[in-house]
C-alpha positions in Angstrom: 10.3 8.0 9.6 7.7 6.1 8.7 7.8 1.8 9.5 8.2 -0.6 6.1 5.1 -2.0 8.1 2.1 0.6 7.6 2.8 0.6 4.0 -0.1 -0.8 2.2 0.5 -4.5 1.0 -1.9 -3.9 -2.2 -2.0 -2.1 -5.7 1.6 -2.1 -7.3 3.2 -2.3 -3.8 2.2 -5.9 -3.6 4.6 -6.7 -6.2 7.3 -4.3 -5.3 10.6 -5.5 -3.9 11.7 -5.2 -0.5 14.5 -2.0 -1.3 11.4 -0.1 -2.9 9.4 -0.4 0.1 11.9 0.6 2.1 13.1 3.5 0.3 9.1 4.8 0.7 9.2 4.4 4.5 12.4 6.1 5.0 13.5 8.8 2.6 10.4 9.7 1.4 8.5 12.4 3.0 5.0 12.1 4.7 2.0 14.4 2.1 -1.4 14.9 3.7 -4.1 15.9 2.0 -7.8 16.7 3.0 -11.2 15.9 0.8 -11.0 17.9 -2.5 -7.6 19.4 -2.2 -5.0 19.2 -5.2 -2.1 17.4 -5.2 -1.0 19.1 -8.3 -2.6 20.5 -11.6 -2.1 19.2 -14.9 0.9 21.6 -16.6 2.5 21.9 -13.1 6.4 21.2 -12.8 7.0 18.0 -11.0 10.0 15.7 -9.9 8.2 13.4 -7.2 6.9 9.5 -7.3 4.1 9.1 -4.9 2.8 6.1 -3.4 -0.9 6.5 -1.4 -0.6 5.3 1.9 -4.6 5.6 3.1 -7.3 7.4 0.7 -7.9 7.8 -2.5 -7.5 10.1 -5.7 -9.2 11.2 -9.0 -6.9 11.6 -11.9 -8.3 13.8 -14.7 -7.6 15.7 -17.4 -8.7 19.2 -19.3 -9.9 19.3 -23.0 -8.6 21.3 -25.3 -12.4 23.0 -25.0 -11.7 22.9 -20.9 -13.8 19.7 -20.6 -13.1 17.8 -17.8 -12.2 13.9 -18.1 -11.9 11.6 -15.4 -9.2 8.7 -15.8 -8.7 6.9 -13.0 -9.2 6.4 -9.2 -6.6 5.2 -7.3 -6.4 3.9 -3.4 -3.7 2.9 -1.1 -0.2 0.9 -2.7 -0.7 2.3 -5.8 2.3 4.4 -7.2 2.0 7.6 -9.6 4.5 10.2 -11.1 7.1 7.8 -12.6 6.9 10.2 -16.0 8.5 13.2 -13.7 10.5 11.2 -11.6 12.9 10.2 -14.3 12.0 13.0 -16.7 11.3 16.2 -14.5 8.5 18.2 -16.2 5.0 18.8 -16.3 2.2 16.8 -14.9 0.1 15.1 -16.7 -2.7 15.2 -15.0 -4.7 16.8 -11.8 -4.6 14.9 -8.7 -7.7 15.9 -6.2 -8.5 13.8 -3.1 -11.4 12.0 -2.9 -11.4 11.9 0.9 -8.4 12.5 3.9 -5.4 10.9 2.0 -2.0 10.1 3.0 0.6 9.8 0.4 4.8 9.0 0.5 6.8 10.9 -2.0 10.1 10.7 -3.2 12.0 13.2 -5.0 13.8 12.6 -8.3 17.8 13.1 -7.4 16.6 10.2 -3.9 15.4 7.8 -6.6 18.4 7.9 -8.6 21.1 7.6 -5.9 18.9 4.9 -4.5 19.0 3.1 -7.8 23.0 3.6 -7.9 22.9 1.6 -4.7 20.0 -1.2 -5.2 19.6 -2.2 -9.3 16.4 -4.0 -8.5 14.9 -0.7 -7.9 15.1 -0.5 -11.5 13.2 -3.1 -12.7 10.8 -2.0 -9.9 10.3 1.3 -12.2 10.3 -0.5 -15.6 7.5 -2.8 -14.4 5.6 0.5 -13.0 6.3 2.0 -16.0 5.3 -1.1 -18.6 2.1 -1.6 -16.3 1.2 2.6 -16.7 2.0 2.1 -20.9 -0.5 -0.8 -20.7 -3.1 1.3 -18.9 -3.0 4.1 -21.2 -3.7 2.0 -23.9 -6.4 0.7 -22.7 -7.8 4.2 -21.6 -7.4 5.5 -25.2 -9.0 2.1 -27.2 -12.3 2.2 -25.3 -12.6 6.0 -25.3 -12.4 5.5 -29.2 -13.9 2.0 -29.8 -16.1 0.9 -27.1 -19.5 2.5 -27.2 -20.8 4.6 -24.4 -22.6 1.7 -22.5 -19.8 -0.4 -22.6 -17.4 2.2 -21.2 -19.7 3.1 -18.5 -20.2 -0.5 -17.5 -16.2 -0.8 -17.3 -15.4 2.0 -15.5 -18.4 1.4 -12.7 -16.7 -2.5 -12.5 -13.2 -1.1 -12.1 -14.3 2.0 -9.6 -16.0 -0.9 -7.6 -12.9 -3.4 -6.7 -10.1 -1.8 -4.7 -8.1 -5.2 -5.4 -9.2 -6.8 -2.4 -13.0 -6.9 -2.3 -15.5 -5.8 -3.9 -17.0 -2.0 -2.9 -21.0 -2.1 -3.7 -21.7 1.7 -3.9 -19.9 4.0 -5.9 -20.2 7.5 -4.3 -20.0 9.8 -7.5 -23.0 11.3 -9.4 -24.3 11.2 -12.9 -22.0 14.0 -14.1 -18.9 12.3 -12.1 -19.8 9.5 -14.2 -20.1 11.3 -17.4 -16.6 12.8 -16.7 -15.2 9.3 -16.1 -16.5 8.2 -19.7 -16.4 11.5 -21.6 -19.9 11.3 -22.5 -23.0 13.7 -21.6 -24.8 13.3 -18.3 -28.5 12.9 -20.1 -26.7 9.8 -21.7 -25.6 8.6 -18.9 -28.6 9.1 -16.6 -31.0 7.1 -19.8 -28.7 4.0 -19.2 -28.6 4.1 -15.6 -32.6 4.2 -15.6 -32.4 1.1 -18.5 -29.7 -1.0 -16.0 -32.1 0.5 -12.8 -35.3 -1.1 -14.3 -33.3 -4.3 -15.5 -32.0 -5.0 -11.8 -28.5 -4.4 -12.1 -28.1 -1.2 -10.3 -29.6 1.2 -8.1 -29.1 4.5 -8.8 -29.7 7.4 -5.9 -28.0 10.8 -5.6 -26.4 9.0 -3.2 -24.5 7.4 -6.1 -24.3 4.0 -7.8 -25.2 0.4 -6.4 -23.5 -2.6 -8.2 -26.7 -5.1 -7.5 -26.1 -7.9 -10.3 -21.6 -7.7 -11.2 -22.0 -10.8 -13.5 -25.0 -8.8 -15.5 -22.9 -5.3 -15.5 -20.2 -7.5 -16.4 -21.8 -8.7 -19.7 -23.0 -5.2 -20.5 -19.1 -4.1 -20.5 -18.1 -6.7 -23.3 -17.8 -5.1 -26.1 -18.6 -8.5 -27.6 -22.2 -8.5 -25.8 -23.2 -4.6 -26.4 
């Protein structure tokens, strides 16, 4: 069993009540998983909620045409896998680790006797699952009305700030990028160079440097593009 302690006072766990946390330390089980292995696929069968205890994850999704899109990063206290917990099915999307990650997970017929027993684990679940609506509402009004530029500046701000402080490289390259905003790496890689000779970024095949946030900032209004 794992001590309410070492889980991760950030993401959605920050919010979560004190019977949530709990149930994650004790009835969940312990999920380790090494850089670029697969938590599971998009069109698997699952029944688990996870919550990341250390490391990190890439959500993404396959076209129609097999086109990978990136949605999301997400690092320790975050929760995912609400849809399958109350709704057992198939995933959503793929789940690869971006580096040695340690997850909690707790199966579907655990939740529900836990809920039985502690009501507020309820409204733990309808806040995860308001918060994940809001999200993919978001996701799906800038892939269709913010221009390229704009989404690129977003996605580089939100892949930057793990809640708590700001991270000033972003470790993915020009094609991770162009996966994250469903656009073409030469587009990508022109406004890279126009933000590189600007003096907002550097750009390396080491990755991305945020070197002006109030400048990429501007850039990722749509009211300023």
């Amino acid at each position: 069993m794992m001590d309410t302690v070492t889980l991760p006072k950030s993401g959605f766990l920050a919010h979560a009540s004190q019977d949530l946390s709990d149930l994650m330390a004790s009835v969940a089980t312990e999920v380790s998983l090494d850089e670029g292995e697969v938590l599971f696929e998009q069109g698997d069968i699952g029944d688990t909620l996870y919550a990341i205890v250390s490391g990190s994850l890439e959500f993404s999704v396959l076209s129609r045409e097999g086109r990978k899109l990136s949605l999301d990063v997400m690092r320790p206290g975050a929760l995912f896998g609400e849809i399958a917990l109350f709704d057992p099915g198939t995933r959503t999307a793929t789940v690869t680790a971006l580096e040695p990650t340690r997850l909690r997970g707790v199966k579907n017929a655990d939740m529900l006797r836990a809920i039985r027993k502690a009501p507020d684990l309820g409204i733990d679940m309808i806040q995860l699952a308001g918060e994940r609506m809001r999200w993919m509402s978001s996701q799906l009004n800038e892939q269709v009305f913010l221009p390229m530029p704009a989404r690129l500046a977003r996605k580089i701000l939100y892949l930057t700030l793990d809640g708590s402080k700001h991270l000033a490289t972003l470790p993915l390259s020009q094609s991770e990028l162009a996966e994250f905003v469903g656009a073409t790496r030469e587009a990508v890689s022109k406004t890279l160079s126009l933000w590189k000779r600007a003096g907002v970024i550097e750009a390396s095949r080491g990755g991305v440097r945020v070197l002006d946030r109030e400048a990429l900032q501007v850039m990722a209004d749509l009211h300023q593009i």
